[in-house]
C-alpha positions in Angstrom: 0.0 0.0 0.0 2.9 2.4 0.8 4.4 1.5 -2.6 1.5 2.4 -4.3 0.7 5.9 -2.3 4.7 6.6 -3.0 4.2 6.2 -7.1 1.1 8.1 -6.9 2.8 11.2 -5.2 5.6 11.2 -7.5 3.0 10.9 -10.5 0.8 13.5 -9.5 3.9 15.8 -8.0 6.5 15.5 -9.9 8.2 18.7 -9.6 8.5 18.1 -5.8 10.4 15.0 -6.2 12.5 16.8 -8.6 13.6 20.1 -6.5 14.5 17.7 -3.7 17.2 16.0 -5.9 18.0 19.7 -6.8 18.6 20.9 -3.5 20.5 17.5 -2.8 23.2 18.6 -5.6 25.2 21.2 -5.0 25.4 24.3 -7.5 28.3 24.3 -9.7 31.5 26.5 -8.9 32.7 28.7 -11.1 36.3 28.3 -9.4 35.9 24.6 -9.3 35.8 24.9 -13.3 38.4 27.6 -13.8 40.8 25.6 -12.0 40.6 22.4 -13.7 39.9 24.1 -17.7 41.6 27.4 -17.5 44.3 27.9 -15.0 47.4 26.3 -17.2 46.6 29.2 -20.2 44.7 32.2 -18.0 46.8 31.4 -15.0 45.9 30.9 -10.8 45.6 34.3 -10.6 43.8 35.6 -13.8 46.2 37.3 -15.1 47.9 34.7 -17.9 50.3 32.5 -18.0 54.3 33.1 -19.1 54.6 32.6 -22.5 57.4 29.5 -21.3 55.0 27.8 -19.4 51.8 27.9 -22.5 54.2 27.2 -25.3 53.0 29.7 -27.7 53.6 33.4 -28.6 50.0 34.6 -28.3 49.4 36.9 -26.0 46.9 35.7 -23.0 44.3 38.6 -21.6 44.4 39.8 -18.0 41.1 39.1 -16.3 42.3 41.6 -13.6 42.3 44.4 -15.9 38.6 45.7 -15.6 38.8 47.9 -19.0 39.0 44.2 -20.8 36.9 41.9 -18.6 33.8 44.2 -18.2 33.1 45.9 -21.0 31.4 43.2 -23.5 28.0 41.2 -22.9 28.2 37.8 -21.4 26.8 36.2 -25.1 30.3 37.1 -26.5 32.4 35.2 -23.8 30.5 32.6 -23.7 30.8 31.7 -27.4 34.1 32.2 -27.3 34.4 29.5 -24.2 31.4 27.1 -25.6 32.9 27.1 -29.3 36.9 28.9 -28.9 38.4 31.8 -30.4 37.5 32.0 -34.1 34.1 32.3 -33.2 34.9 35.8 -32.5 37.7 35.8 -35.0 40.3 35.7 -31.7 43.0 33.0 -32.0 42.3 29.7 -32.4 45.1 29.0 -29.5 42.1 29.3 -27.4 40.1 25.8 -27.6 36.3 25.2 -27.7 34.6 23.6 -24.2 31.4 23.1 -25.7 31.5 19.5 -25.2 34.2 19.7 -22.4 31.8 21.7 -20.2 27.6 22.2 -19.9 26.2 25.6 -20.7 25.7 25.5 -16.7 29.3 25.3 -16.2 30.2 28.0 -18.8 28.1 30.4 -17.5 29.6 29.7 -13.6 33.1 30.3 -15.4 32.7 33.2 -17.0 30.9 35.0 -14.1 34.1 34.0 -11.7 36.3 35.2 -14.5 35.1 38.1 -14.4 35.2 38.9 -10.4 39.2 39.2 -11.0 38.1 42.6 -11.4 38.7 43.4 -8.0 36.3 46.8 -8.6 33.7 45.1 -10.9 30.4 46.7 -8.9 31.8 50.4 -10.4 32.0 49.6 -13.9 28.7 49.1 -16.1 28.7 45.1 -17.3 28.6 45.1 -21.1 25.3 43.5 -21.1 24.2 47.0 -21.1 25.4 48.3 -24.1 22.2 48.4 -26.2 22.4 48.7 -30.0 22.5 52.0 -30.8 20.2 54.1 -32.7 20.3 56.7 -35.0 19.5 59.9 -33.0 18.5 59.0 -29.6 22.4 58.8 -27.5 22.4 55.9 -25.4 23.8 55.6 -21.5 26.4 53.3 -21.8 30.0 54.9 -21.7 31.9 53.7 -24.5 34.9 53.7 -26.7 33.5 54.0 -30.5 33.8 56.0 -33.7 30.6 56.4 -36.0 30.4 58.3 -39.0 26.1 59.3 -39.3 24.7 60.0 -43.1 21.8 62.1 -43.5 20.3 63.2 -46.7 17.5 64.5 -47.7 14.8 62.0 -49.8 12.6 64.9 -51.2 12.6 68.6 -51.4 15.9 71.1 -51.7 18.5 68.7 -52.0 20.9 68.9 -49.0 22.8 66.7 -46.5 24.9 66.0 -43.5 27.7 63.9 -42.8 28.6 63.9 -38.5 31.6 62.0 -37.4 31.7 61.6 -33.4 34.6 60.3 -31.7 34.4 58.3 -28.1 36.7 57.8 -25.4 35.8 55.9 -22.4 37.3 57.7 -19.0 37.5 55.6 -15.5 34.4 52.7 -15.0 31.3 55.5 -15.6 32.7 58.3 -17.8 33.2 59.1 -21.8 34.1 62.0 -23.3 33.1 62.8 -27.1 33.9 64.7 -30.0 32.1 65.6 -32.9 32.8 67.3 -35.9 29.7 67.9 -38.6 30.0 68.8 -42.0 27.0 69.9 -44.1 25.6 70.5 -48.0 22.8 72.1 -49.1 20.8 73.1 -51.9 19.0 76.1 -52.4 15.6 76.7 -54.6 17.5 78.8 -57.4 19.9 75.8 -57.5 23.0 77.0 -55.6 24.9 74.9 -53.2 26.2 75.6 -50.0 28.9 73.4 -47.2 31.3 73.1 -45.2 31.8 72.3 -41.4 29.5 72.5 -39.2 29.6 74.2 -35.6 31.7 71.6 -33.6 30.8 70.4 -30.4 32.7 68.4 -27.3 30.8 66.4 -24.4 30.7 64.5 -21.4 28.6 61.3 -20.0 28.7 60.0 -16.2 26.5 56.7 -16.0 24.9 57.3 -12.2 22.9 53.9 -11.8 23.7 50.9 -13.5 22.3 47.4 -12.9 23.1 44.4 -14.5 20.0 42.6 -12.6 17.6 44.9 -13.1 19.0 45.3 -17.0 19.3 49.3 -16.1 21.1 52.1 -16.9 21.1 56.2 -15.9 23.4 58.7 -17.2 23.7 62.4 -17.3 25.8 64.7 -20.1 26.4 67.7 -21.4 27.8 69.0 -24.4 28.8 72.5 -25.7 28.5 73.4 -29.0 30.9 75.6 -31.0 29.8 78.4 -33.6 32.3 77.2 -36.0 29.7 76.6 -38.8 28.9 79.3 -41.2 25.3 80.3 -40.1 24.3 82.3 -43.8 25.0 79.1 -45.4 22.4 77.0 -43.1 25.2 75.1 -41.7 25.7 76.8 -38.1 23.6 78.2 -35.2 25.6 81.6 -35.1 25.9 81.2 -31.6 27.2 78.8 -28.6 25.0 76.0 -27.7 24.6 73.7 -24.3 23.1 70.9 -24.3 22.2 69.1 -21.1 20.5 66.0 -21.3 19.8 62.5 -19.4 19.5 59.1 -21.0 18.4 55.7 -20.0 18.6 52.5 -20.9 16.6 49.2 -20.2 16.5 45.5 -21.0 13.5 43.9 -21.7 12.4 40.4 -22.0 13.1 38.5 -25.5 16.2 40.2 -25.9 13.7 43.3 -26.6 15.3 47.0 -25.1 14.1 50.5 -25.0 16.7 53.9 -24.9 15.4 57.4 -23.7 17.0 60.5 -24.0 15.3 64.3 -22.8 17.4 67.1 -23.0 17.4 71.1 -23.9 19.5 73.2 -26.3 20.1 76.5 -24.5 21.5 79.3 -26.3 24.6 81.2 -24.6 23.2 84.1 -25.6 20.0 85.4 -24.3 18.0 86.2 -27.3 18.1 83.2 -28.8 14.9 80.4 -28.6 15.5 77.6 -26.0 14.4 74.0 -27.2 13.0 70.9 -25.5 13.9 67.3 -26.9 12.8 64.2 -26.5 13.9 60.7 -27.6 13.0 57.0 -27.3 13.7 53.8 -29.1 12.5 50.6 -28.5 14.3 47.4 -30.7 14.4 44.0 -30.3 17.8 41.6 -31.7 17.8 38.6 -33.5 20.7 36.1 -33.5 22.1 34.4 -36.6 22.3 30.8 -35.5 23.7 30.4 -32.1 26.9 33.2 -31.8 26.4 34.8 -35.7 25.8 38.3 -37.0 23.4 40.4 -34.7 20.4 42.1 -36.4 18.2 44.7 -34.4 15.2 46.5 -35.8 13.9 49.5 -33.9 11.6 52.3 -34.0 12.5 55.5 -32.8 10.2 58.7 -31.8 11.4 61.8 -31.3 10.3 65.6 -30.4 11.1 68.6 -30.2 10.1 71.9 -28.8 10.7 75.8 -28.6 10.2 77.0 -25.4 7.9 79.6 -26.7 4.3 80.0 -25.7 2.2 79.1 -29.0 4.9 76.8 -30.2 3.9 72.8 -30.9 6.3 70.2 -30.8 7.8 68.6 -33.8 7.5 65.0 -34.2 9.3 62.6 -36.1 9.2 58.7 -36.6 12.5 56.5 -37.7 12.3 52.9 -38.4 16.3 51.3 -38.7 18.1 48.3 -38.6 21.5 48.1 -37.1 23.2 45.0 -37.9 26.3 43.7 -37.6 29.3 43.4 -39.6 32.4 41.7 -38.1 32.8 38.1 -36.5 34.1 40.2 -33.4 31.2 42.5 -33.8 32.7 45.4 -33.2 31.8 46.4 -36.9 28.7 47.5 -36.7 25.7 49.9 -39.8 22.2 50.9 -39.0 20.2 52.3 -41.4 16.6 53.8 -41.6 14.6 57.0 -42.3 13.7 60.0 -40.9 9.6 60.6 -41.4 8.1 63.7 -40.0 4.6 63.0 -38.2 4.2 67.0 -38.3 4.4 69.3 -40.6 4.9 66.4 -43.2 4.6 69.3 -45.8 7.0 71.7 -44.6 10.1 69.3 -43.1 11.4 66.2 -45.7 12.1 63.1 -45.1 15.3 61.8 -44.2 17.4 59.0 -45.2 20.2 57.9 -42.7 23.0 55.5 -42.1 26.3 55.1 -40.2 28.5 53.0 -39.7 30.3 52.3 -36.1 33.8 51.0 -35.0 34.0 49.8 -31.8 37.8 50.5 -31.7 38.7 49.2 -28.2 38.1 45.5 -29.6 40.4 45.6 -32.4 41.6 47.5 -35.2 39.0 48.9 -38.6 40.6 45.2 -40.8 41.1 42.9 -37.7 38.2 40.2 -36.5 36.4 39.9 -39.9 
């Protein structure tokens, strides 16, 4: 009778049987694995093994070094541990565990290779560097060049060409360059360019959570009155822009950004402006570690800060894909529709293209 009230338990509650045996196995130990499949290359310590001891002339990455072992999502290192280097066109010195280890044991690894970081809480974890969009800036403090394409699909012709340049500074912060130049067209037929008013800036992430998939930042940029202002390619005057941006994870590998921001004139008699910016995408995967494609939508405003003034709205759908087995190659492109004033403001075709230059050089890891 006890035999028969047993099988009935375990037929009608199976998933009680089965977290008992779960809690009876211990989890797995990201230390215990690193010490039996990683410490003769990567070293006891994390920092890499002499060159005498490994037998070959590549160089081995220190763990300890946070500006290498925080910055990129955990997808990337683990399909570099699950199928070895050439997956993301690194050397093939470092050998595939996919059958050596479970997916369990790779993920336990990776997280305890990257606690050598003795200061890993300060610096944001790479899962939260979203895709970027076209106009809306995202939180994450980074180390990229992008060169952004605009032209005009209708109307005067006319475009822009804006080439910002990244540097990452300490765990949080990121300075940034950027240099416009500009055509345009006028109705009698003329044309007009040259560069654009330049502009420098700074990002601080404040709140950043791997767990909660979060991410706060607050910037500023000043911009220069390099540009020539008769020819449409200037304001004519110094600019600040102070803004805040966000950035969030969603489930399904889904994400939205959100920037809001004004553009305050350093001179008095000048309009004041209001913007806001958000972006919601979603990535797909190409097989299991291939090329990266995320569609998005992006809506943005803007607003003089003038009583009887309405806010401009615009809609851009773009893809950013990437280019690169390392990934670090990266082109988005998409259009720029207004959703007021259609008849006075074109639309917009835009592109860029992105080089993530910490991870290798513009012809390496293709």
């Amino acid at each position: 009778m006890w035999g028969i009230l047993a099988l009935a338990i375990i037929l009608l509650f199976p998933n009680v049987t089965h977290a008992q045996s779960s809690r009876s196995s211990p989890p797995v130990s990201g230390r215990d694995v690193y010490v039996r499949a990683c410490t003769t290359c990567h070293g006891v310590d994390g920092r890499g093994s002499e060159r005498a001891l490994v037998g070959f002339p590549v160089p081995v990455p220190d763990f300890t070094q946070c500006t290498f072992s925080t910055r990129e999502p955990d997808p990337d290192w683990f399909a570099v541990v699950h199928d070895g280097g050439p997956t993301r066109a690194f050397d093939p010195m470092m050998p595939a565990y996919g059958e050596a280890l479970t997916a369990e044991e790779i993920v336990a690894v990776v997280d305890y290779t990257r606690d050598f970081c003795d200061k890993r809480p300060a610096w944001p974890a790479g899962d939260l560097n979203l895709p970027r969009p076209l106009i809306t800036e995202k939180a994450f403090p980074e180390d990229e060049a992008v060169v952004t394409i605009t032209a005009n699909a209708e109307g005067p012709g006319g475009g822009t060409a804006k080439f910002v340049f990244e540097k990452r500074l300490g765990p949080d912060g990121q300075w940034e360059l950027i240099l416009p130049f500009a055509m345009a067209r006028s109705h009698a037929g003329t044309w007009s360019g040259g560069t654009g008013d330049l502009a420098v800036g700074y990002k601080h992430a404040l709140v950043h959570d791997k767990r909660l998939g979060t991410i706060f930042s607050v910037a500023g940029e000043v911009v220069l009155p390099t540009g020539d202002e008769n020819d449409g390619i200037g304001k004519g005057v110094g600019v600040f822009e102070p803004f805040i941006s966000f950035g969030q994870i969603l489930p399904g590998d889904s994400f939205v950004h959100f920037q809001g921001g004004f553009e305050l004139p350093m001179e008095g008699d000048r309009a004041r402006d209001a913007f806001w910016r958000t972006a919601i995408g979603k990535t797909f995967t190409q097989g299991q570690f291939g090329r990266a494609w995320s569609p998005m939508v992006e809506i943005t405003a803007a607003r003089e800060l003038r009583t009887g003034r309405k806010a401009e709205w615009d809609i851009t759908p773009l893809l950013q894909f990437t280019l690169s087995t390392r990934q670090h190659i990266m082109m988005a492109v998409g259009a720029r529709m207004p959703l007021t004033d259609a008849g006075e403001r074109p639309t917009r075709v835009m592109a860029y293209f992105l080089w993530d230059w910490f991870d290798g050089g513009l012809f390496e890891g293709w």
